[in-house]
C-alpha positions as CSV (number, residue, x, y, z in Angstrom):
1,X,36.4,94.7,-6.8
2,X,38.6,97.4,-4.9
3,X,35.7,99.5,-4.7
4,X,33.6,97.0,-3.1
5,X,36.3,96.5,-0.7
6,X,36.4,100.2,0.2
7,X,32.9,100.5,0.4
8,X,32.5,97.3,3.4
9,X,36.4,98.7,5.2
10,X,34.2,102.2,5.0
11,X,30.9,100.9,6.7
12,X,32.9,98.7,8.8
13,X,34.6,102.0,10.6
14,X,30.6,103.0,11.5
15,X,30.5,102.2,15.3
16,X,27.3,100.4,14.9
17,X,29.2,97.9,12.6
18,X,32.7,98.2,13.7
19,X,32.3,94.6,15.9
20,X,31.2,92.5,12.7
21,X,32.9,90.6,10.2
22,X,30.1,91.6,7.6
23,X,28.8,95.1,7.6
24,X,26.8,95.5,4.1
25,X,25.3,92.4,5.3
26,X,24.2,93.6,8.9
27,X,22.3,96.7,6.4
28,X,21.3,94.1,4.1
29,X,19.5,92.4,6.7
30,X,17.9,95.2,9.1
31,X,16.5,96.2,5.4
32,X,15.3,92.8,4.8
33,X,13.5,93.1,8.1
34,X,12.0,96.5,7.9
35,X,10.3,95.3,4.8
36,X,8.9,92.4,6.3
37,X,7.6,94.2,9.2
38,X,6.3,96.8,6.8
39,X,4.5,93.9,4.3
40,X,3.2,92.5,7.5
41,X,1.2,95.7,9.0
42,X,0.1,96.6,4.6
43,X,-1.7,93.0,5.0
44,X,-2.8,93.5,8.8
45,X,-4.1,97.3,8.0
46,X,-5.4,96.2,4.3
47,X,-6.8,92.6,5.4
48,X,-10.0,93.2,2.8
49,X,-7.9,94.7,-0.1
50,X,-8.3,92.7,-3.3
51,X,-4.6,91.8,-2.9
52,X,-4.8,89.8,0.5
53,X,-8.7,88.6,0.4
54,X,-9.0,84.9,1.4
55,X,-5.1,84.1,2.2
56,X,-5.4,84.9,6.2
57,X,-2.6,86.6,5.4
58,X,-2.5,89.0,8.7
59,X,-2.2,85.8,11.5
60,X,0.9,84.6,9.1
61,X,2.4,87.4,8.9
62,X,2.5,87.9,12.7
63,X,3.7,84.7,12.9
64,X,6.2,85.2,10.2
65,X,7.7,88.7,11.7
66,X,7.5,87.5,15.4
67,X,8.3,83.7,14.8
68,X,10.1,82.2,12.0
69,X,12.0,85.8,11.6
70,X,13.6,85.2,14.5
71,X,15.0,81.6,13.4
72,X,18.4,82.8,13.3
73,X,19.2,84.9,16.3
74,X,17.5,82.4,18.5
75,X,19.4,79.4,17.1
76,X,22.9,81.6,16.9
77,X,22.4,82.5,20.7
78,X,21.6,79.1,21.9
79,X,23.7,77.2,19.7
80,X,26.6,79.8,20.4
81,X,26.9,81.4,23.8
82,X,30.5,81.9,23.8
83,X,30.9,83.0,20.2
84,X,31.1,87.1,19.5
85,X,28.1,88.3,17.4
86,X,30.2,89.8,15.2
87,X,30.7,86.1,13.4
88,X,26.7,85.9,12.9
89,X,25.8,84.7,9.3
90,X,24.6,88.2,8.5
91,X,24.3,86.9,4.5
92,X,22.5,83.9,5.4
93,X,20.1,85.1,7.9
94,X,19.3,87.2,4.9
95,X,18.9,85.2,2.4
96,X,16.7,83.2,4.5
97,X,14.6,86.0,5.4
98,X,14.2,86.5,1.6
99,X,12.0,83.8,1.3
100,X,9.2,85.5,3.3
101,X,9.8,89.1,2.1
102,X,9.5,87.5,-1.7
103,X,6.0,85.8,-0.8
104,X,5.2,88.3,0.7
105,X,6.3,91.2,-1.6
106,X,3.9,89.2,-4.0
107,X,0.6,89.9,-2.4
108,X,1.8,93.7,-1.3
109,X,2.3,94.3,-4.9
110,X,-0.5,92.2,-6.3
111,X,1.6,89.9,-8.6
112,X,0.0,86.8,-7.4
113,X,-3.5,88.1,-8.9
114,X,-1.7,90.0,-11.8
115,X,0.0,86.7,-12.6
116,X,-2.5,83.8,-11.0
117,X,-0.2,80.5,-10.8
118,X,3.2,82.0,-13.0
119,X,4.4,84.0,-10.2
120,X,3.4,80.9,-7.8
121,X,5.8,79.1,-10.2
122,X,8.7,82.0,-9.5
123,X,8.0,81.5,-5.2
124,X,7.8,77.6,-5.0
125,X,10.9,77.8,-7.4
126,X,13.3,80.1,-5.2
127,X,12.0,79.4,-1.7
128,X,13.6,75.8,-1.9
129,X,16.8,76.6,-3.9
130,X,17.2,79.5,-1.1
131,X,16.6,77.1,1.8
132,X,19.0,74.5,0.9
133,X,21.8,77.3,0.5
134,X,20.7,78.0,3.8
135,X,20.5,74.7,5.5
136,X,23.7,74.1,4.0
137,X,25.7,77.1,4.6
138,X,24.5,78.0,7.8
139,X,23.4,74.8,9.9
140,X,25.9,72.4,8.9
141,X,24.1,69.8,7.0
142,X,25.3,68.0,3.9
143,X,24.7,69.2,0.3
144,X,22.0,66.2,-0.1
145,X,20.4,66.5,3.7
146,X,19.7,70.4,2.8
147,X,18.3,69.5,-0.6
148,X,16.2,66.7,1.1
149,X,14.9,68.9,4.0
150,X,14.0,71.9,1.9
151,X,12.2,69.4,-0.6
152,X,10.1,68.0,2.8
153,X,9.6,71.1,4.0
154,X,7.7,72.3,0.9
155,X,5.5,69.5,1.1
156,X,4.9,70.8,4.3
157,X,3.8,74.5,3.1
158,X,1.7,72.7,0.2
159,X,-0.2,70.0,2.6
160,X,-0.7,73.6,5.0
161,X,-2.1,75.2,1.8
162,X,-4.4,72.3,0.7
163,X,-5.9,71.7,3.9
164,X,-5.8,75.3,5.2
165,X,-8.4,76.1,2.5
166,X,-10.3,73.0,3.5
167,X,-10.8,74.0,7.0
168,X,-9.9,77.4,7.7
169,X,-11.7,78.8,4.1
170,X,-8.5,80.3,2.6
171,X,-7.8,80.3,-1.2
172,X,-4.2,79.5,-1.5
173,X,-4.2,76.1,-3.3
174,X,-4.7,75.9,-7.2
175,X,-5.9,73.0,-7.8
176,X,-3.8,70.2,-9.3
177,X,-1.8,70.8,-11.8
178,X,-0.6,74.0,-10.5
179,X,0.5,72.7,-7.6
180,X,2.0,69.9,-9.8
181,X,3.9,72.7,-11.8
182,X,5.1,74.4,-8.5
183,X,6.0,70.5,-7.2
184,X,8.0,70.4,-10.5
185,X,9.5,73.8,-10.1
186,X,10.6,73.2,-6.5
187,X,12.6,69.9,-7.7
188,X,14.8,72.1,-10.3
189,X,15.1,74.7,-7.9
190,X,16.3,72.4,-4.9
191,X,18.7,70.6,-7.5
192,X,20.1,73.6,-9.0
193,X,21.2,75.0,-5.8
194,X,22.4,71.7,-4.1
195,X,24.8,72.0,-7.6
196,X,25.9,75.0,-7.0
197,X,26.6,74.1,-3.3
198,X,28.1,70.6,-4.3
199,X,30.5,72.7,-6.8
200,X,31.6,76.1,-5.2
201,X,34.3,75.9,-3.1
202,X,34.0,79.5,-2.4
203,X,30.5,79.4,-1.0
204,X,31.3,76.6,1.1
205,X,34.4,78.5,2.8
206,X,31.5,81.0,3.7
207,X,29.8,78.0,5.8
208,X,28.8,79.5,9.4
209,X,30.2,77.3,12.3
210,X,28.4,73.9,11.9
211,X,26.6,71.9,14.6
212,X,28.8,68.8,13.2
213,X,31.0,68.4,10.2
214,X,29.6,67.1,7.2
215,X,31.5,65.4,4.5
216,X,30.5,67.9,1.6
């Protein structure tokens, strides 16, 4: 523990992170986004590689790296015009942004064809366990409102799946029992986290300023 300690009071006396409350999570997160940028041009450059054929992976990615990246500073900024920058939820922005860089870190490296429907499990597993830490920690809501938001929002990405390779000829849904399995997995995921939420004190003391105060 002391050497953590002296490793963040070290990076925090760089001048680039000498205004924040979190510098190895500042790093953490420009990393996080360099990887995603990076990932983003492999499957814009490499569109007819074996790894990305028949996803549409390059539109998605733009989206992903120009849009939905940018959830967080957008919603700090608006949400927060009078607050420093130096309180931004560095940790949470990056966990948030893991969600992408894990999907797509699994076409870059080719594990969804190395492992067809198991690593789908792993994805459909975390993304929703992630996002409730997020909603939670860093918009405010209720253990049981992230759990439920995360859990609608994945219907979301599997009804975009199913009917994305119905009209747009992509060839991201399974079929049914393997979006059953990832239906299943999402569940434990979404429930294990809101736990972990519902029980740690500690994490919730780490809860960005909230857009109202929620009861647990």
């Amino acid at each position: 523990m002391p050497a953590v300690v002296a490793r963040s009071s070290a990076l925090a006396r760089l001048p680039l992170l000498a205004t924040t409350h979190a510098p190895a999570g500042v790093i953490v997160n420009l990393l996080v986004r360099l990887a995603i940028v990076a990932m983003s041009v492999d499957a814009i450059v490499n569109g007819s590689d074996q790894r990305f054929a028949g996803k549409a992976l390059a539109p998605r990615d733009i989206i992903i790296t120009l849009g939905f990246a940018m959830v967080f500073p957008l919603f700090w900024r608006l949400r927060y015009r009078g607050r420093a920058w130096r309180e931004y939820p560095w940790w949470f922005d990056s966990l948030y942004l893991s969600l992408f860089a894990f999907d797509m870190a699994g076409n870059s490296l080719g594990l969804y064809n190395a492992y067809p429907g198991s690593f789908n499990n792993v994805t459909h597993t975390y993304g929703p366990a992630a996002l409730t830490i997020v909603l939670a920690g860093a918009f405010g809501l209720t253990t049981l409102e992230a759990m439920g938001l995360a859990t609608m929002l994945h219907v979301v990405l599997q009804v975009e799946e199913l009917y994305g390779d119905k009209y747009l000829g992509t060839h991201n849904f399974l079929g049914a029992e393997p979006e059953y399995q990832q239906f299943i997995g999402a569940t434990i995921g979404t429930l294990v986290a809101g736990g972990i939420w519902w029980w740690s004190g500690r994490l919730r003391r780490k809860r960005a300023k909230r857009v109202h105060r929620p009861s647990r």
